[in-house]
C-alpha positions in Angstrom: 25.5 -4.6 4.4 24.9 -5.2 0.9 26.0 -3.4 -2.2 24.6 -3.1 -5.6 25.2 -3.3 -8.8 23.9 -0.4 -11.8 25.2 -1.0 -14.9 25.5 2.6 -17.0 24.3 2.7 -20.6 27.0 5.0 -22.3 27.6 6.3 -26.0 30.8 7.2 -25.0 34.4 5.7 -25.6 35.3 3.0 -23.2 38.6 3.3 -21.2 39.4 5.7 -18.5 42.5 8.2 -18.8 43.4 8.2 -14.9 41.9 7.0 -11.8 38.7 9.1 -11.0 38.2 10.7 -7.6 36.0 12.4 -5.7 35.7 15.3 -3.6 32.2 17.3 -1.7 30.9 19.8 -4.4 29.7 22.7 -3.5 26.7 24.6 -5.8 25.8 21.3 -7.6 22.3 21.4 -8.6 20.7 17.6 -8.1 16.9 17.3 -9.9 14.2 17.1 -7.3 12.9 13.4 -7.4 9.3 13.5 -8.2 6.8 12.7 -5.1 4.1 10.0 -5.9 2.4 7.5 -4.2 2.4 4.6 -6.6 1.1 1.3 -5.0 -1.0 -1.8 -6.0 -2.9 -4.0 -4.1 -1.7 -8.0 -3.7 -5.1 -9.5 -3.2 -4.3 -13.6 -1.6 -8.8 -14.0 -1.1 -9.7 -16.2 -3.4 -6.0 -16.7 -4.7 -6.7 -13.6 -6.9 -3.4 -12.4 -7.0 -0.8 -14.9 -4.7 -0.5 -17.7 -4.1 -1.6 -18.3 -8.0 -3.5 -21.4 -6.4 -3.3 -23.0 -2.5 -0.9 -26.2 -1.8 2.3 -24.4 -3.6 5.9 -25.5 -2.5 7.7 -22.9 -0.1 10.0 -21.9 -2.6 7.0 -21.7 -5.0 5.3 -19.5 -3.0 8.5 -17.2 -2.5 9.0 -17.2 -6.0 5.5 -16.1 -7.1 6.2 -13.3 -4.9 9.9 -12.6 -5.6 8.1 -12.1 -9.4 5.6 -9.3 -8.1 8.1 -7.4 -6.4 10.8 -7.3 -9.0 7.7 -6.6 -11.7 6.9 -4.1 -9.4 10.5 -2.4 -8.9 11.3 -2.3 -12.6 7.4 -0.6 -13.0 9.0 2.1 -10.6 6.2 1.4 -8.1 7.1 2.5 -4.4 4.3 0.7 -2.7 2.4 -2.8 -2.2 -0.6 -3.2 0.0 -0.4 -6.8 0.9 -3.8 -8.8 1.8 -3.1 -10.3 5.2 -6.3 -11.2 6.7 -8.7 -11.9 4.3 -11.8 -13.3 6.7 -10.5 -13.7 10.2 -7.4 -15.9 9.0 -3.9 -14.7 8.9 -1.2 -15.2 5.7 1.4 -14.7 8.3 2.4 -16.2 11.8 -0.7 -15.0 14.0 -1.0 -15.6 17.8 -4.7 -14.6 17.4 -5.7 -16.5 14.5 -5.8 -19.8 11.9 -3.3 -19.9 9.1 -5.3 -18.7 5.9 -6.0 -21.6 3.8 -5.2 -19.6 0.5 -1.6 -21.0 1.6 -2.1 -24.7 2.1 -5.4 -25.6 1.0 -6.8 -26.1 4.7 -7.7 -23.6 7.1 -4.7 -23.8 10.1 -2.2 -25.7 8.3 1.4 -23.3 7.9 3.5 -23.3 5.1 5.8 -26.2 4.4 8.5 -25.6 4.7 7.9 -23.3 7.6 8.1 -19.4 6.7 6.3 -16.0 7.6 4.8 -14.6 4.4 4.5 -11.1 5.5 7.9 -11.4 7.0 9.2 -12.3 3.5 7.3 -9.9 1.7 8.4 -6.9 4.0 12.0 -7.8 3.5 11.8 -8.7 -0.3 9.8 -4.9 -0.5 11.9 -2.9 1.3 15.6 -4.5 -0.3 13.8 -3.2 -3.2 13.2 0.4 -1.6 9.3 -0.6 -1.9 6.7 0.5 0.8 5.1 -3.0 2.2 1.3 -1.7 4.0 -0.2 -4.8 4.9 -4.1 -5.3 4.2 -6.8 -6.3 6.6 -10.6 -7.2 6.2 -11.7 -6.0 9.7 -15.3 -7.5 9.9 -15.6 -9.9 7.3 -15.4 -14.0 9.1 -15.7 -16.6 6.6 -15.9 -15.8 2.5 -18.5 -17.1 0.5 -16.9 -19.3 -1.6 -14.8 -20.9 0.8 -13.8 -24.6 0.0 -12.6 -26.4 3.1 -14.1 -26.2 6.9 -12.8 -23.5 9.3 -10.3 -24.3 11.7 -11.2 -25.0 15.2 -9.2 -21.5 16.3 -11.4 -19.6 14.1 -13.6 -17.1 15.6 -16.8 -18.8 14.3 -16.0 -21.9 16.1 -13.9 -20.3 19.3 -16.2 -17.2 19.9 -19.5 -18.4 17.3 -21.7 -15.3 19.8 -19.3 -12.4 17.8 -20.6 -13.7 14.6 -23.2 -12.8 12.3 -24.6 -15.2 9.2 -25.3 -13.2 6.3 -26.5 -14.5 3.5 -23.8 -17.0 2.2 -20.6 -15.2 4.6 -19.7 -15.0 7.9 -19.4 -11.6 10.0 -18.1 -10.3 13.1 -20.6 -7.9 14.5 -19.8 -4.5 14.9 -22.2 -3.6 17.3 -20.1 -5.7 19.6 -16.9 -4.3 21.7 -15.5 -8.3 21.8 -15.9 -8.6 18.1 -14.2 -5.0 17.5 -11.4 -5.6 20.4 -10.7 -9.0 18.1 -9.8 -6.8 14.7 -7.7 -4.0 16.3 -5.8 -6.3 18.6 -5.0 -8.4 15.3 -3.5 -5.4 13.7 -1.6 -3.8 16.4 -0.3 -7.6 17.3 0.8 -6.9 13.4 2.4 -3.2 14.1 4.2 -4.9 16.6 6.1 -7.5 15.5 6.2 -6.3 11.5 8.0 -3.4 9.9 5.5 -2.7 8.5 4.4 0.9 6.3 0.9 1.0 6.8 -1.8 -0.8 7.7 -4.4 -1.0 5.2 -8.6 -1.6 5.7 -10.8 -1.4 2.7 -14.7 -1.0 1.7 -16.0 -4.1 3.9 -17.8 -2.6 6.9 -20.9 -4.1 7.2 -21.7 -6.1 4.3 -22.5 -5.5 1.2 -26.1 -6.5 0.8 -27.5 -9.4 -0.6 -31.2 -10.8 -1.1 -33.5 -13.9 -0.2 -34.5 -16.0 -2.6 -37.6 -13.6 -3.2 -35.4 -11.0 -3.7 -36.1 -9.1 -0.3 -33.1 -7.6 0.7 -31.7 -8.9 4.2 -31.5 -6.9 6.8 -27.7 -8.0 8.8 -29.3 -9.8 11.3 -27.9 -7.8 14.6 -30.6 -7.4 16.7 -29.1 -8.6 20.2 -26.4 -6.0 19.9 -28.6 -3.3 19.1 -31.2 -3.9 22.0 -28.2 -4.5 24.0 -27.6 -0.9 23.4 -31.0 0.4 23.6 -30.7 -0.9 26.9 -28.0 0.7 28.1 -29.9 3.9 26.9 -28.5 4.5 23.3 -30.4 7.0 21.9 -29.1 7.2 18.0 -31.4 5.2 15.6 -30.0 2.2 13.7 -28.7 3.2 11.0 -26.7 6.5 12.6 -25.9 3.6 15.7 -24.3 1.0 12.6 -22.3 4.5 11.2 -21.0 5.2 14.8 -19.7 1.7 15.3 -17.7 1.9 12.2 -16.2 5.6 13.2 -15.9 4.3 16.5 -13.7 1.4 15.1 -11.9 3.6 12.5 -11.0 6.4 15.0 -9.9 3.9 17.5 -7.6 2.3 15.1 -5.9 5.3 14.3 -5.1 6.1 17.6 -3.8 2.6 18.4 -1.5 2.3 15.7 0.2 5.4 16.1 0.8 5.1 20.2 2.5 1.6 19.2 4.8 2.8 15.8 4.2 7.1 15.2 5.3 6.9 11.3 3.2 3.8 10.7 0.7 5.0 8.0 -3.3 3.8 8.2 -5.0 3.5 5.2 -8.4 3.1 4.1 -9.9 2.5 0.5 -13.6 3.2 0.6 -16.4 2.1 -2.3 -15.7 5.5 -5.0 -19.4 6.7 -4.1 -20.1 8.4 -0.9 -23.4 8.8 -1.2 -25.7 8.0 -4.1 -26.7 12.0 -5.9 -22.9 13.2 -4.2 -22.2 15.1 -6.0 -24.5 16.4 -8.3 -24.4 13.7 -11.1 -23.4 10.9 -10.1 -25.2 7.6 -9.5 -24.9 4.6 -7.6 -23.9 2.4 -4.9 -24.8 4.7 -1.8 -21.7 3.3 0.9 -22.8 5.6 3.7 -26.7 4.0 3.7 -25.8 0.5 2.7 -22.0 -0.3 4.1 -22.7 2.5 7.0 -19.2 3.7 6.3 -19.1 7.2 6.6 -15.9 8.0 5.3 -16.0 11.2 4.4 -16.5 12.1 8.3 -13.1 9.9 8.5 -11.0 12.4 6.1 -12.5 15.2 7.3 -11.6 14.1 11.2 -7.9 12.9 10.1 -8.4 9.5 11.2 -6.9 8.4 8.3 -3.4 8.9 6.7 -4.0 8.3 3.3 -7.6 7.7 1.5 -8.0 5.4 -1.9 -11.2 5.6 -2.8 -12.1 3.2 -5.0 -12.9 5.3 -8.5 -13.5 2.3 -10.8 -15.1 4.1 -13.3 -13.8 5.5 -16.8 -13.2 9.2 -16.9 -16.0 9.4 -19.6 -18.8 7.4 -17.4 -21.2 9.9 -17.3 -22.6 9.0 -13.8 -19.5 8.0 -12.0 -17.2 10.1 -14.1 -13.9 9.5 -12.4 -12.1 13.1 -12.7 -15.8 14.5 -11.0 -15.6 12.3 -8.1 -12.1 12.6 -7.7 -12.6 16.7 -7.3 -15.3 15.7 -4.6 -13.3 13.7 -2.4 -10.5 16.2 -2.5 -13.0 18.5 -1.3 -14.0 17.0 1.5 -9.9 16.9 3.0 -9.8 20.1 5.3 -6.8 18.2 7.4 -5.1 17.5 3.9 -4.4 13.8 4.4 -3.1 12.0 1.5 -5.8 11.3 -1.1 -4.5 8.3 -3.3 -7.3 6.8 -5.4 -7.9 3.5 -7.2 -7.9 3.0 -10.5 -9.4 -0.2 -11.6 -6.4 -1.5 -14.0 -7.6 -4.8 -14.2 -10.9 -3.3 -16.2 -8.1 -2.9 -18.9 -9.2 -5.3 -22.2 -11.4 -3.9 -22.3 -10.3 -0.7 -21.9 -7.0 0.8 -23.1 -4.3 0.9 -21.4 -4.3 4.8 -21.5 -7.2 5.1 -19.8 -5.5 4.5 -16.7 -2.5 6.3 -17.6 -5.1 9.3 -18.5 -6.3 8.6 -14.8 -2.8 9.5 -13.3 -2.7 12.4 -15.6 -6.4 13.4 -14.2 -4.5 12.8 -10.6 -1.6 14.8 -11.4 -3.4 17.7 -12.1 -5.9 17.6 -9.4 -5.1 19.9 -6.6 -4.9 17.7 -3.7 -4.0 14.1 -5.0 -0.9 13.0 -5.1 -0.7 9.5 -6.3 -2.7 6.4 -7.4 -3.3 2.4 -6.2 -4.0 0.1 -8.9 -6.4 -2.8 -8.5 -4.9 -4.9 -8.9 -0.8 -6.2 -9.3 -2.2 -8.6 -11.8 -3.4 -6.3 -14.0 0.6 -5.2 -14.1 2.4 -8.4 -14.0 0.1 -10.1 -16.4 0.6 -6.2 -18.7 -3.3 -6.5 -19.8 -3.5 -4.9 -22.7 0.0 -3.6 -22.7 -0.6 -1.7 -19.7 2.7 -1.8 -18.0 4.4 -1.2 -21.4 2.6 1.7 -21.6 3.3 3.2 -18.1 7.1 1.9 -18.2 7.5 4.0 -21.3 5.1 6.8 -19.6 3.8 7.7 -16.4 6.2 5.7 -14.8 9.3 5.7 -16.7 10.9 7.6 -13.9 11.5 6.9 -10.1 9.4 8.4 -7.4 9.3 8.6 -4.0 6.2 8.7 -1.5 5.2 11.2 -0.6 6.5 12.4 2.7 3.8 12.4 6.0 4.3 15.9 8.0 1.5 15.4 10.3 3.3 12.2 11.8 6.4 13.8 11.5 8.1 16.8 10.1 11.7 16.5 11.2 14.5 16.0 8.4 17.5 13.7 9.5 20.7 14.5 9.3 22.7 14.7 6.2 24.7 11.0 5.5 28.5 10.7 5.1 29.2 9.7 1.2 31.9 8.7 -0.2 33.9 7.4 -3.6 36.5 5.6 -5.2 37.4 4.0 -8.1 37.4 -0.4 -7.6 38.3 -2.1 -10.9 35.8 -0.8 -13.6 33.3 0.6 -10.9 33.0 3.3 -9.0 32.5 2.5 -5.7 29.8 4.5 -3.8 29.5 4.2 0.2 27.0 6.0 2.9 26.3 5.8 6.6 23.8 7.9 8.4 24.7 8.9 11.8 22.0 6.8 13.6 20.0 8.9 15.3 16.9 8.8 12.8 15.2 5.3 11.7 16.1 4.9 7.4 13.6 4.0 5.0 15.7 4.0 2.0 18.4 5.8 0.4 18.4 8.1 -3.2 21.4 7.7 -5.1 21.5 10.1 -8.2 24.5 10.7 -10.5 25.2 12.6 -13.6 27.4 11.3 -16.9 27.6 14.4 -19.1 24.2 16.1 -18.6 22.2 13.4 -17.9 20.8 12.0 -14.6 19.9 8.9 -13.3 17.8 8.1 -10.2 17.6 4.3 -7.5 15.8 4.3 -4.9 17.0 1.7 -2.4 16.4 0.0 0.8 17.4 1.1 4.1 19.8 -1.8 4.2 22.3 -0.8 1.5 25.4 0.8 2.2 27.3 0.8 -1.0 26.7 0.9 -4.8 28.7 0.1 -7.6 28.3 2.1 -10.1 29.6 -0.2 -13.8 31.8 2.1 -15.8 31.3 1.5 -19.9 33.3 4.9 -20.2 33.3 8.0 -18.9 32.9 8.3 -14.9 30.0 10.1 -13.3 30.9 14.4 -13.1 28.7 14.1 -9.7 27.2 11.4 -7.2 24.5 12.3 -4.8 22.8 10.3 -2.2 19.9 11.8 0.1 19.0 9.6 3.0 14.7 9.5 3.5 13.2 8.7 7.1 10.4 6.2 8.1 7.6 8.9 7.5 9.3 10.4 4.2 11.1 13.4 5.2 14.4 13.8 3.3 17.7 14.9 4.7 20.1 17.7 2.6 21.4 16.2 -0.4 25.2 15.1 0.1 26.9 15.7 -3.4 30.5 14.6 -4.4 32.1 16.0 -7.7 34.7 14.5 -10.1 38.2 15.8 -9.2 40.4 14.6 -12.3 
């Protein structure tokens, strides 16, 4: 087991009279730490977000990466939703499908030097005390601006009858069991063999549409699955058949993942707009017609653990005012699932940063919502228009845990053992938990004088050293938090001397 090392910034006089020890205290009042979802998204389509650009070394690669979670610790984020499967590829070792070529360069080829990317980036996460939720594109089969051919093991080529050519992309077809047994089995194979947090599926149902070279709009082209259905003697009409086969899928997801891993959290980020006119207002994209993604029937079902609606508008846009459809989608969460929305950071320059930090605010207050996801880590690591200044001096200047998830579990675990002692100029901190409940990460708090200082740290630690510049901590306090984010009583230890 690892320890760690926090050094103390103290404006008191160095040196210590005696050895400092420890004993349980009893009456010790430890803050509360606060409970926020705070998460980005790692985008890899397109090389948006990592790789920076395909054909990077290994240790490149792991560097890059390294860089986004240590931006990410210091921002006080708790979670990263990690782009996996971007079109029927895999940025990880898949028994199901081709190597993404976002990695390489060419569809199929692993890294080289041989490594598991979402291995790497749930271990690098969660030694950070950092959620990892890995992200999925469910239908989507080839992008549109793909560079290189697709690898003989990719669906198009190995099953070409599941998929759908639209426009300039490739599809699976939803109206087909084969094509939705292919995305579900891909994830669980994921829940699996990952620790995963979550797994993550956003606004790509069926496609987004696109136009002819008239400027018709195309219709996706899937009439053998739905006269396959007539014929069985379906009865819905198309559109409501197209909405079925996406709750169908989502429902069935839901289910699967939690009969493999029960704390493993699904998520789903949805276009902002339910439905163009709702609610009163607001205008635009209309998800429910056009994606056939009725997600509000999702949050109001529970087959979702946490929602991010993409809210990509500015508080002030007077048809898509942020703050307005935020109070909608709370509205529409009688199971009270988490409701995390997306702010779109990387709109920053040319907006201020405080719009977004105005957007947490808006969250904070909102009865309901309990956290935010920016799109996307760039828009952080690259501090567009001073945004991450702004929130490491703000919103996000103090730690925060996720928050917990009763309906998968509601069970505290036991208290941890804790204990002190003085090594050198540290003080030496050490914890166990008696073993019976699976650790997400510890809490270690401690107080010099009045004031407190919060880490949160991976399940893997075991020990902290605590660098004395003068006085030692009056009181050290570690809470232990389980895989669904329940935490255990608070063990507190006092200064004796």
């Amino acid at each position: 087991m690892r320890g760690v090392w926090f050094a103390l910034a103290l404006s008191v006089v160095a040196g210590i009279a005696a050895e400092p020890t420890y004993r349980l205290a009893q009456g010790v009042q430890v803050p509360t730490v606060n409970r926020e979802f705070r998460g980005a998204w790692i985008a890899t389509v397109g090389n948006i977000d990592w790789p920076s650009k395909p054909g990077l070394t290994t240790a490149d690669q792991q560097s890059e990466l390294r860089a986004l979670m240590d931006m990410a610790s210091a921002l006080n984020l708790n979670a990263l939703i990690f782009q996996v499967r971007t079109a029927c590829d895999a940025l990880y070792n898949s028994p199901h499908e081709p190597w993404s070529e976002y990695l390489s360069g060419k569809m199929g080829e692993p890294p080289n030097p041989y490594y598991d990317p979402l291995d790497f980036a749930v271990r690098e996460a969660h030694a950070r005390g950092i959620e990892l939720h890995a992200w999925f594109n469910p239908f989507r089969a080839r992008y549109h601006k793909v560079k290189t051919e697709a690898a003989a093991t990719h669906v198009s080529r190995k099953q070409p009858a599941l998929v759908r050519k639209y426009g300039d992309w490739l599809w699976l077809d939803p109206g087909m069991k084969p094509a939705n047994d292919i995305s579900i089995n891909v994830m669980i194979d994921v829940v699996k063999r990952y620790d995963v947090d979550g797994i993550h599926i956003d606004d790509y149902f069926y496609p987004y549409p696109t136009k002819d070279s008239s400027g018709k709009l195309i219709d996706f082209p899937d009439d053998a699955s739905w006269n396959a259905y007539r014929q069985r003697g379906g009865k819905l009409e198309r559109a409501d058949w197209r909405r079925d086969n996406i709750n169908q899928f989502v429902k069935r997801l839901h289910t699967a993942i939690h009969a493999e891993k029960p704390w493993v959290k699904l998520g789903v980020s949805p276009f902002g707009i339910w439905k163009d006119g709702v609610p009163a207002g607001i205008k635009g994209f209309d998800a429910y017609a056009l994606l056939y993604a009725d997600a509000r029937l999702w949050l109001q079902n529970g087959w979702m653990d946490y929602c991010a609606p993409q809210l990509y508008w500015s508080i002030e846009a007077p048809q898509q005012s942020f703050p307005v459809l935020l109070k909608w989608w709370s509205e529409q969460n009688p199971q009270q699932r988490h409701l995390w929305p997306g702010s779109n950071s990387a709109k920053v320059d040319p907006w201020k940063a405080d719009e977004i930090a105005s957007q947490i605010e808006v969250t904070r207050k909102n009865l309901g919502t309990t956290g935010n996801v920016h799109w996307n880590i760039s828009s952080l690591s690259k501090n567009r228009g001073g945004l991450r200044d702004h929130l490491a001096a703000g919103k996000y200047r103090e730690p925060a845990l996720v928050p917990a998830t009763p309906w998968l579990d509601k069970i505290a675990p036991s208290k941890p053992a804790v204990s002190a002692k003085q090594e050198g100029k540290s003080i030496r901190v050490d914890w166990r938990s008696d073993g019976k409940e699976p650790i997400a990460r510890w809490v270690l708090q401690w107080r010099v004088g009045q004031q407190w200082q919060t880490k949160v740290l991976g399940a893997d630690r075991s020990s902290a050293m605590l660098k004395l510049d003068g006085d030692p901590p009056a009181v050290l306090a570690v809470t232990l938090i389980d895989r669904t984010g329940n935490a255990s009583a608070t063990v507190s230890l006092e200064l004796v001397r």
